[in-house]
C-alpha positions, -999 to 999 in steps of 0.1 A, spaced: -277 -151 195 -251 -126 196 -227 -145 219 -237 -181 196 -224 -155 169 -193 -144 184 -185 -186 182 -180 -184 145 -147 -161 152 -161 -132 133 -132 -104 127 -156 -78 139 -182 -79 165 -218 -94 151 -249 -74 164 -284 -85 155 -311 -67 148 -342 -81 153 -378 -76 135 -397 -67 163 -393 -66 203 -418 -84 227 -430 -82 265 -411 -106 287 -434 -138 286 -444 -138 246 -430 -164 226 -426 -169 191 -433 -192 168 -410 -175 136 -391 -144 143 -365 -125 119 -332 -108 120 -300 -96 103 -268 -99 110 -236 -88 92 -205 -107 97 -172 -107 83 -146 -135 79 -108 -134 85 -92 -129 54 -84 -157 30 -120 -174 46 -149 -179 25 -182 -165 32 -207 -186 51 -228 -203 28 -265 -205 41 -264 -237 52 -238 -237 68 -242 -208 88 -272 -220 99 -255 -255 115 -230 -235 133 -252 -211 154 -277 -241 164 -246 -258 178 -238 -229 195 -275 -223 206 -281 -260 224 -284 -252 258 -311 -219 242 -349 -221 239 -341 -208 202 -334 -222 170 -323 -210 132 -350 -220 110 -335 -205 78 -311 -180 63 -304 -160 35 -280 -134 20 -298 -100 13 -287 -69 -3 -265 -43 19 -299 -19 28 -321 -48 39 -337 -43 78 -353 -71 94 -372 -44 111 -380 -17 89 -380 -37 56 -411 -57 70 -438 -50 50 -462 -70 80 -462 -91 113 -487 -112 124 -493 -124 158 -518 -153 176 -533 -153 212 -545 -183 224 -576 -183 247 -587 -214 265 -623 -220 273 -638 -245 297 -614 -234 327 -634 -221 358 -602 -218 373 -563 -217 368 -559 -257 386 -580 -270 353 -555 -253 329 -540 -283 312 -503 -288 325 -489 -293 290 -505 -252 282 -493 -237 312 -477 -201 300 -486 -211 265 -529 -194 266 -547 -179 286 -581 -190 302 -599 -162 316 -620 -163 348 -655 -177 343 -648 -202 320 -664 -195 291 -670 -165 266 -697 -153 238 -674 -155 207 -698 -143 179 -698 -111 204 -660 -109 200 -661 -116 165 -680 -88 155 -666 -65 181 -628 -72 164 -644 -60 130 -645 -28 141 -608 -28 147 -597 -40 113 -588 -5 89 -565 26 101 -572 43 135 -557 60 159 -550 36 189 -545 57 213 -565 40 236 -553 5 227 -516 12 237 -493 12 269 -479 43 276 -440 43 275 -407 65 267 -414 61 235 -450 72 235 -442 109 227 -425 98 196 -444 73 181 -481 79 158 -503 59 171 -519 57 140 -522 17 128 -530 -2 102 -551 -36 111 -550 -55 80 -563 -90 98 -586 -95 124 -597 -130 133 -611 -154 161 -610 -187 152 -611 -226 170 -579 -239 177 -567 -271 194 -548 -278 224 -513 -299 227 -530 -332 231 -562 -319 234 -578 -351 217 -566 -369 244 -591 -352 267 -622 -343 250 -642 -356 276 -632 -323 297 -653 -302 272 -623 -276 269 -622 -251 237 -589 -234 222 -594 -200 200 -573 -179 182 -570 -147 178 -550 -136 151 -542 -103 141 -519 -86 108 -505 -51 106 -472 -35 90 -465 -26 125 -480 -30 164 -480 2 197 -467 -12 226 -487 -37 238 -517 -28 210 -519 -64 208 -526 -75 247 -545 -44 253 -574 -58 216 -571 -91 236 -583 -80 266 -609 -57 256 -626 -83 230 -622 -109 259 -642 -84 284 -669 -85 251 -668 -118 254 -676 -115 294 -704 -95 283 -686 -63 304 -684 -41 272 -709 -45 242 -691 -50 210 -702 -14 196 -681 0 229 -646 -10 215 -657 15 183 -664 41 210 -631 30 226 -610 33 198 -631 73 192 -622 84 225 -581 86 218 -573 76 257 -549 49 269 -572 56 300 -612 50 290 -599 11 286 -615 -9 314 -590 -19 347 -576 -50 344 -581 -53 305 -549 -62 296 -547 -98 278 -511 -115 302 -480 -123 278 -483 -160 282 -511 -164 257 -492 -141 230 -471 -151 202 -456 -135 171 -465 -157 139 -443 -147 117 -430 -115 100 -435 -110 60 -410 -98 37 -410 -91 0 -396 -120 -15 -370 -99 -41 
């Protein structure tokens, strides 16, 4: 972005700040960011649109595309002005092993071993998570972990059908797309991946779905199951909400 940026002969050097950082490996669908940038004297100021056209043409060769701009006041954050930020996982059911995983959904879901999962479980285990906790036990430790509460706010917490790129084109293989989606202000690191992978071990029938209250009570980024962490492929940040003024 910042070197597409640089293209537009700013006088001084652009630096974007972005709404929210991800693990190597999730995607997004809508993300945000600001940006201030100055023009030589004499030069306008970018209109939207414009501003917009150039940085695409500058972003070909990327995996990244402006969707839409707007001029905000001089305090606006794309990070801490967020009031919330939602993020999807897909899970794909029907997959006994990683061969049957559609080649169109590669590194876009994940199928977890065994094929299939008891969903009502998981959707009643993920009401448990919706309110403010401390998630503790639902959070990577990192550098930053000293810093940061790890008291969250879960204001969504869904699982719902989904469908697959093309899926209609296959019926016949009996395969099932869900979504999880979940809404807060703000997410720990990897809070998200670690909910996945603890509903999905419900839905394995490993934990009951009263054990992720029990979970979430114990306060320990250890007392989560090994090997219950949702991979990044599957993850993807939504979009991020503003208020409109």
């Amino acid at each position: 972005l910042q070197k597409a940026a640089q293209n537009l002969k700013p006088v001084v050097p652009i630096k974007f700040h972005i709404s929210s950082r991800t693990d190597s490996g999730v995607h997004a669908l809508c993300n945000a960011a600001h940006l201030d940038i100055q023009r030589a004297p004499g030069k306008p100021a970018f209109q939207e649109r414009e501003l917009i056209r150039g940085l695409n043409h500058h972003l070909k060769s990327e995996p990244i595309r402006i969707l839409s701009a707007y001029r905000v006041t001089s305090d606006f954050h794309a990070r801490f002005s967020a009031l919330s930020r939602t993020y999807i996982y897909r899970l794909l059911l029907g997959c006994t092993r990683w061969s049957e995983v559609p080649v169109f959904e590669r590194d876009l879901c994940w199928a977890p071993p065994g094929g299939y999962l008891d969903v009502p479980a998981m959707q009643d285990a993920a009401q448990f998570l919706l309110g403010t906790h401390d998630f503790s036990t639902f959070r990577s430790l990192n550098s930053e972990t000293p810093f940061q509460s790890p008291i969250r706010t879960i204001l969504q917490a869904e699982i719902q059908p989904s469908s697959g790129f093309l899926a209609h084109h296959y019926e016949s293989r009996g395969l099932e797309f869900w979504e999880l989606k979940f809404r807060s202000k703000s997410f720990l690191y990897r809070q998200v991946r670690r909910m996945v992978g603890a509903l999905v071990a419900v839905g394995q029938g490993k934990l009951m779905p009263h054990q992720i209250k029990e979970l979430l009570e114990l306060r320990d980024a250890r007392a989560l199951p090994p090997h219950a962490m949702a991979p990044p492929a599957g993850l993807f940040l939504k979009c991020v909400e503003y208020d409109e003024a």
